[in-house]
One Martini backbone bead per residue (centre of mass of N, CA, C, O) as a GRO file, in nm:
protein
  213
    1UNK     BB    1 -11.322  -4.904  13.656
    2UNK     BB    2 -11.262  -5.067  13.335
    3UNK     BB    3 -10.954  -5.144  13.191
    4UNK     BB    4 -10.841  -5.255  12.886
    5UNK     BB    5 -10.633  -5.469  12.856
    6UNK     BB    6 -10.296  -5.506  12.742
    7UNK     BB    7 -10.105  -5.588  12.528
    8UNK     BB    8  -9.881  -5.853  12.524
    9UNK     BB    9  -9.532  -5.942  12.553
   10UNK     BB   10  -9.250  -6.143  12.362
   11UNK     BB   11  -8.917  -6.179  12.424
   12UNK     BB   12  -8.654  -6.306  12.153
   13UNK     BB   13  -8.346  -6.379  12.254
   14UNK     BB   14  -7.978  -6.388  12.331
   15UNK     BB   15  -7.947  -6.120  12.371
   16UNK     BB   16  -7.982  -5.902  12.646
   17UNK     BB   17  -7.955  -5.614  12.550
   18UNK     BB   18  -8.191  -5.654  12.300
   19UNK     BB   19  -8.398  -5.677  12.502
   20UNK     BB   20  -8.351  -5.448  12.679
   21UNK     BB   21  -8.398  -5.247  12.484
   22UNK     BB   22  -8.712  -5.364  12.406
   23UNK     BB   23  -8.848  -5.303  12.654
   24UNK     BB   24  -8.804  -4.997  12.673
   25UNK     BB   25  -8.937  -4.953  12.400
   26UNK     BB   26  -9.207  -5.055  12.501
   27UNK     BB   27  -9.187  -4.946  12.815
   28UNK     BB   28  -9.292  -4.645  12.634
   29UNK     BB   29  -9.538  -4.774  12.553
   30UNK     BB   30  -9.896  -4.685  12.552
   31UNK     BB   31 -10.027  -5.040  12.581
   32UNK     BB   32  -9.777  -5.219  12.649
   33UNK     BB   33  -9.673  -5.559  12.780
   34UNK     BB   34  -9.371  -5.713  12.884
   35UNK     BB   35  -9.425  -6.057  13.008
   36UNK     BB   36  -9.142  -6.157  12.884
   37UNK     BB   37  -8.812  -6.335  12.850
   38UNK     BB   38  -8.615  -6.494  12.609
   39UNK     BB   39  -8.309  -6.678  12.479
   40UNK     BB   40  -8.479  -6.902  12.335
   41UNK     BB   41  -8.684  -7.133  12.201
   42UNK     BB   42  -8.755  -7.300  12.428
   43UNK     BB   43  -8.841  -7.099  12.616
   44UNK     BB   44  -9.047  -6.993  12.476
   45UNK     BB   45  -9.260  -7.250  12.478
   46UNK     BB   46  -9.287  -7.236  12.783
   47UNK     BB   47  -9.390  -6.954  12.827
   48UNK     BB   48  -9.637  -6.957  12.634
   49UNK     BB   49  -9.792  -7.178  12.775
   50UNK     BB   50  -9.836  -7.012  13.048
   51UNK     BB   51  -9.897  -6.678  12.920
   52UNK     BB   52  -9.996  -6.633  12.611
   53UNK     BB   53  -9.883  -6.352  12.422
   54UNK     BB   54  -9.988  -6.160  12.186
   55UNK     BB   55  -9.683  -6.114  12.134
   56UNK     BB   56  -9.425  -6.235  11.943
   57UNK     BB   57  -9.062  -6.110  11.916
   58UNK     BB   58  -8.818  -6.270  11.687
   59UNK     BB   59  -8.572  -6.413  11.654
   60UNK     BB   60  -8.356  -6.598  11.433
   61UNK     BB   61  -8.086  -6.590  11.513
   62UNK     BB   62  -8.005  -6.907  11.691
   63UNK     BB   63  -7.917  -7.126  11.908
   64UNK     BB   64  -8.062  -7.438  11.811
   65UNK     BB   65  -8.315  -7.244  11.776
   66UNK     BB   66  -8.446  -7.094  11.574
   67UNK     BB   67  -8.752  -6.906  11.480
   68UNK     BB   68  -8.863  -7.069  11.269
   69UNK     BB   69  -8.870  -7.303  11.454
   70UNK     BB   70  -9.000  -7.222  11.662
   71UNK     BB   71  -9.267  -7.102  11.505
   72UNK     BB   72  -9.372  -7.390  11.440
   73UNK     BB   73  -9.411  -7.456  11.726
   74UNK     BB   74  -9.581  -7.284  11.800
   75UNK     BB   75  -9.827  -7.364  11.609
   76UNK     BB   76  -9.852  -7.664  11.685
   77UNK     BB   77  -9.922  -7.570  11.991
   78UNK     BB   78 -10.143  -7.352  11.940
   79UNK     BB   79 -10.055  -7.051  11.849
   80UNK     BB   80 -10.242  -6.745  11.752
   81UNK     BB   81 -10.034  -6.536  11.798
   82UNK     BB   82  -9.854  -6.303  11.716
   83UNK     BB   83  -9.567  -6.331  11.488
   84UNK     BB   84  -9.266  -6.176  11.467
   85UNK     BB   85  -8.959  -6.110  11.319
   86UNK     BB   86  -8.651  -6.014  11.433
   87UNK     BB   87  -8.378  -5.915  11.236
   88UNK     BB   88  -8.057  -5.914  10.971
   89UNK     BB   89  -8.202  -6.036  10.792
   90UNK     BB   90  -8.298  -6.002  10.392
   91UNK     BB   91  -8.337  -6.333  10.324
   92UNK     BB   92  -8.537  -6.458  10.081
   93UNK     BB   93  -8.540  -6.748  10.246
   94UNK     BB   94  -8.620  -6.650  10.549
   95UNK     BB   95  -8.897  -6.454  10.454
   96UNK     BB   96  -9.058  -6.721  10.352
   97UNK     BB   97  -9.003  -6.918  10.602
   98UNK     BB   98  -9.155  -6.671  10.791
   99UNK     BB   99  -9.461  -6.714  10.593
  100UNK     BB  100  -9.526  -6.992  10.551
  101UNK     BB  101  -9.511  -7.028  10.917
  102UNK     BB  102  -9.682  -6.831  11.044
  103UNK     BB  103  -9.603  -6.520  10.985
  104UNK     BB  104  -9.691  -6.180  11.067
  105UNK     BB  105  -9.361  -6.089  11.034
  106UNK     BB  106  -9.107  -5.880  10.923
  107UNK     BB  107  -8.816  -5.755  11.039
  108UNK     BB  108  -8.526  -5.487  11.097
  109UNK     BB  109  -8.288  -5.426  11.317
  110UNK     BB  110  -8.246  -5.135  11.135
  111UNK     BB  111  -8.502  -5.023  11.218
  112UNK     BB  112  -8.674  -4.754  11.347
  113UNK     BB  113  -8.827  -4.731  11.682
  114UNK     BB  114  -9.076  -4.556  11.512
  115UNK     BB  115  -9.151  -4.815  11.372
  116UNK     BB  116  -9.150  -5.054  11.489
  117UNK     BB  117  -9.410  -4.981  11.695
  118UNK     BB  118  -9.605  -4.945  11.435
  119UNK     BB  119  -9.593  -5.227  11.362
  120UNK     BB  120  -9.701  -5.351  11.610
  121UNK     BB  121  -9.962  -5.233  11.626
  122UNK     BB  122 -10.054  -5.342  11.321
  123UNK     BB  123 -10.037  -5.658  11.381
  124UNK     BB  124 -10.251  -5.630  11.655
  125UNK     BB  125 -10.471  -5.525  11.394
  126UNK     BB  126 -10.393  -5.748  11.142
  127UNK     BB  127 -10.128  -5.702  10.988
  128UNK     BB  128  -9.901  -5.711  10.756
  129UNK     BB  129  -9.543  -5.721  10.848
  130UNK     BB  130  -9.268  -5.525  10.666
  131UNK     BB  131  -8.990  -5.391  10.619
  132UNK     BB  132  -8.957  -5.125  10.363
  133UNK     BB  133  -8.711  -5.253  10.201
  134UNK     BB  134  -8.893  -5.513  10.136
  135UNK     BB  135  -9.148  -5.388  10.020
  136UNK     BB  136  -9.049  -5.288   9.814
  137UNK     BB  137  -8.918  -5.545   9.653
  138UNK     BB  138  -9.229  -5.629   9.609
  139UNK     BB  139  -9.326  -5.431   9.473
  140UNK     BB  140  -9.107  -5.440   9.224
  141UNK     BB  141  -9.221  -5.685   9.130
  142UNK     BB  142  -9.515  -5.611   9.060
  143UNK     BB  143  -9.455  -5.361   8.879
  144UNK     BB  144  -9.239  -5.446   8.674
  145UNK     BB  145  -9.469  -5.726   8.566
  146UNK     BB  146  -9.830  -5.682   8.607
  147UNK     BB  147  -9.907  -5.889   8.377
  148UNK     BB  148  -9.763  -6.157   8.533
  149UNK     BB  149  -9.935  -6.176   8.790
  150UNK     BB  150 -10.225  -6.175   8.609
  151UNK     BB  151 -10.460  -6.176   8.375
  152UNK     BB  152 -10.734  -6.111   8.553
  153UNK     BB  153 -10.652  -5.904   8.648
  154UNK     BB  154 -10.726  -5.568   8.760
  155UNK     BB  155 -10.536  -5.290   8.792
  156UNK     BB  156 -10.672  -5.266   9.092
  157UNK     BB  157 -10.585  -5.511   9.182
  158UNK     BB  158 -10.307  -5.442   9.173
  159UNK     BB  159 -10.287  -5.206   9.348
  160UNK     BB  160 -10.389  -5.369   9.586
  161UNK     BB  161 -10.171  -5.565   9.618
  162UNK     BB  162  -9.961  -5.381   9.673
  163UNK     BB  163 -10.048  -5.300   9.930
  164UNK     BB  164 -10.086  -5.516  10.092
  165UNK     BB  165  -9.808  -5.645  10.069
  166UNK     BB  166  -9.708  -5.372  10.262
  167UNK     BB  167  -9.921  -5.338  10.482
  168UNK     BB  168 -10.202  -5.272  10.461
  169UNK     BB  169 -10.517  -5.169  10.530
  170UNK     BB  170 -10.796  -5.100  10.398
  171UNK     BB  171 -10.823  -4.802  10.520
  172UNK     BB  172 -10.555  -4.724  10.339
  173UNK     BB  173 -10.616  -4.794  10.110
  174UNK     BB  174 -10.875  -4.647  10.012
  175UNK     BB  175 -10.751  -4.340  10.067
  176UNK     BB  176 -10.535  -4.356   9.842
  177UNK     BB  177 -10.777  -4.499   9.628
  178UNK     BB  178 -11.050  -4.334   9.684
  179UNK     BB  179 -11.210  -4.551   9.832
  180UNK     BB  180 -11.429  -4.779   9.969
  181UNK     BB  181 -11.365  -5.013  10.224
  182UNK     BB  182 -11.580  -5.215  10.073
  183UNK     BB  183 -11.411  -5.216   9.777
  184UNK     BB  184 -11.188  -5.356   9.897
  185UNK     BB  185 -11.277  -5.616   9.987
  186UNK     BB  186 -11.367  -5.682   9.731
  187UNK     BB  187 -11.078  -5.730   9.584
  188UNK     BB  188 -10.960  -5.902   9.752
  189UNK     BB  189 -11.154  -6.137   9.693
  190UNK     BB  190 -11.073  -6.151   9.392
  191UNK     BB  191 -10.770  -6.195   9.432
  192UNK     BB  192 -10.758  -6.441   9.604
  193UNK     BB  193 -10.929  -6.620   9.364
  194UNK     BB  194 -10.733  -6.587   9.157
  195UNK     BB  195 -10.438  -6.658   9.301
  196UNK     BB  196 -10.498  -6.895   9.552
  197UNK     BB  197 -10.552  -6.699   9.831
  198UNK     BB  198 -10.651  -6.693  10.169
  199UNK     BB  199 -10.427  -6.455  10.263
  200UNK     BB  200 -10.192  -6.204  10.333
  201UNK     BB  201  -9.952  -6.382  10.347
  202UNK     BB  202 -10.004  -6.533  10.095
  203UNK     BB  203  -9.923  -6.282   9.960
  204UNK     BB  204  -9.656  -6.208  10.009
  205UNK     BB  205  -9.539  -6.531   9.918
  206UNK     BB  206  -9.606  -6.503   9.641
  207UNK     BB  207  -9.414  -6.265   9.612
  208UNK     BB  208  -9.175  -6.387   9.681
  209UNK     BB  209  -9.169  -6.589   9.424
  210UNK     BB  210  -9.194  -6.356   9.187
  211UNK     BB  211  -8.878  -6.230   9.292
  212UNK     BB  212  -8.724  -6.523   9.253
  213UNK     BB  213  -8.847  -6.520   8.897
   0.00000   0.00000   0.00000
């Protein structure tokens, strides 16, 4: 019997402990395979090439190559799978340029454990992750003065918005908002042509500008 392959995943880190941290708390979760460590932002380039790992989760503070920079070149070089940040970073200008730069996903590395894993596991499942302390900030940039959102909004989609950008999936959002998965997708399609963005992405970013305003 064939049993289907597990996402694998790629850590990049300088510190050796934080490496060996993240590999024993990931390769205790059933489901994920650890194929690679890279130390630096080169190296990791290097391993992607050969092994191209279902996710990779990337510190940002290294030295030589940055995270972000990383980020980049790995984007250039065609490379389609999941990238997180995982860093001590919070500074929104940080967090900008790594959804700007084609990141799926922003965390922090004082998030508890059986945060990170829930959070892997929904990158993996295509939601875009925020950290919770983050996602609030997100939160409150739009709740806080919904009319300047976008004055063609309607209320549910300001809604849908919210949700959205905190990085939930459709089916969780049509729960909490008694709606169903479908009509979710309506709004969905409706708030990216009114605001002029093409993904969950760009809607972080676009939230993130908002915060900055």
């Amino acid at each position: 019997m064939n049993h289907p392959a597990r996402p694998t995943v790629m850590l990049v880190d300088d510190h050796p402990l934080m490496r060996r941290g993240l590999r024993q708390l990931l390769e205790l979760e059933d489901g994920l395979d650890v194929i690679a460590e890279a130390a630096s932002g080169e190296e990791a380039l290097a391993l992607q090439a050969q092994l191209s790992p279902d996710l990779v989760l990337l510190d940002n503070r290294m030295p030589s190559l940055s995270g972000v920079e990383t980020l980049v070149r790995l984007r250039k070089a065609g490379y389609a799978g999941k990238v997180l940040l995982f860093t001590v970073s919070d500074a929104e200008e940080d967090v900008r340029a790594a959804m700007r730069n084609g990141a799926d996903g922003y965390l922090l590395k004082d998030m508890e454990p059986a945060d990170l894993l829930r959070q892997v596991h929904q990158a993996l499942d295509g939601a875009v992750v925020i950290s919770e302390r983050l996602a609030a900030l997100l939160d409150d940039s739009i709740e806080n003065d919904p009319l300047q959102v976008n004055s063609d909004l309607t209320a549910r989609e300001v809604d849908v918005l919210r949700m959205l950008v905190g990085g939930h999936s459709n089916k969780m959002i049509g729960m909490q908002l008694g709606i169903t998965e479908g009509t979710v997708k309506v709004h969905v399609k409706n708030l990216f042509q009114k605001l002029g963005i093409r993904s969950r992405v760009e809607a972080v970013v676009w939230a993130l500008e908002k915060l900055r305003d």
